[in-house]
Every structure is written in structure tokens, then in C-alpha cells.
N, C-alpha and C positions, 0 to 999 in steps of 0.2 A: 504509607499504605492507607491508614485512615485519611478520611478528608479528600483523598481523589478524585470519586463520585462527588460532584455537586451540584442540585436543583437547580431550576433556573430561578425558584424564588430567592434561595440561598445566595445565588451569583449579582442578582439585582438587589440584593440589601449589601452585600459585599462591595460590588462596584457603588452604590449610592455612599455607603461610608467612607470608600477612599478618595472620592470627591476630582475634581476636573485636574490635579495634578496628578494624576497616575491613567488621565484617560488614554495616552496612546496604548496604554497595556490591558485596557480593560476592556472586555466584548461586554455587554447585556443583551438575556433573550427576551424580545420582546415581539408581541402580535406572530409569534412562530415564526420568528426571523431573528437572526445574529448582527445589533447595529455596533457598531467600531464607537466608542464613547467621544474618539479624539474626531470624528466627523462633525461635532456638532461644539465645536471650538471655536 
């Protein structure tokens, strides 16, 4: 339950910490848009 809700700054420090091996699973929102992390592989 907790932790479901999460910001998009929360999801961009999240996804920055899990770093380029977990990009196919990680979205960040950025410029008010959803980029795929593993696009830029």
C-alpha cells in the first residue's frame, strides 16, 4: 500500500540510482513526458 504513489522527482532519483542496468524497466518523467531509460542505450 504505502509507496505506490510516487512523484516524478522521487521516480527520477529512483531510476538515477538504479543506474543503466535495470533501464529496460525504468520510465522517468521528464519535460512532462514518460522517456523509456533503455531508449537511450
Amino acid at each position: 500500500s504505502s509507496g505506490r504513489m510516487i512523484t516524478d522527482v522521487q521516480l527520477a532519483i529512483f531510476a538515477n540510482m538504479l543506474g543503466p542496468q535495470h533501464c529496460n524497466s525504468v520510465k522517468v518523467w521528464t519535460n512532462k513526458k514518460w522517456i523509456n531509460l533503455k531508449d537511450g542505450s
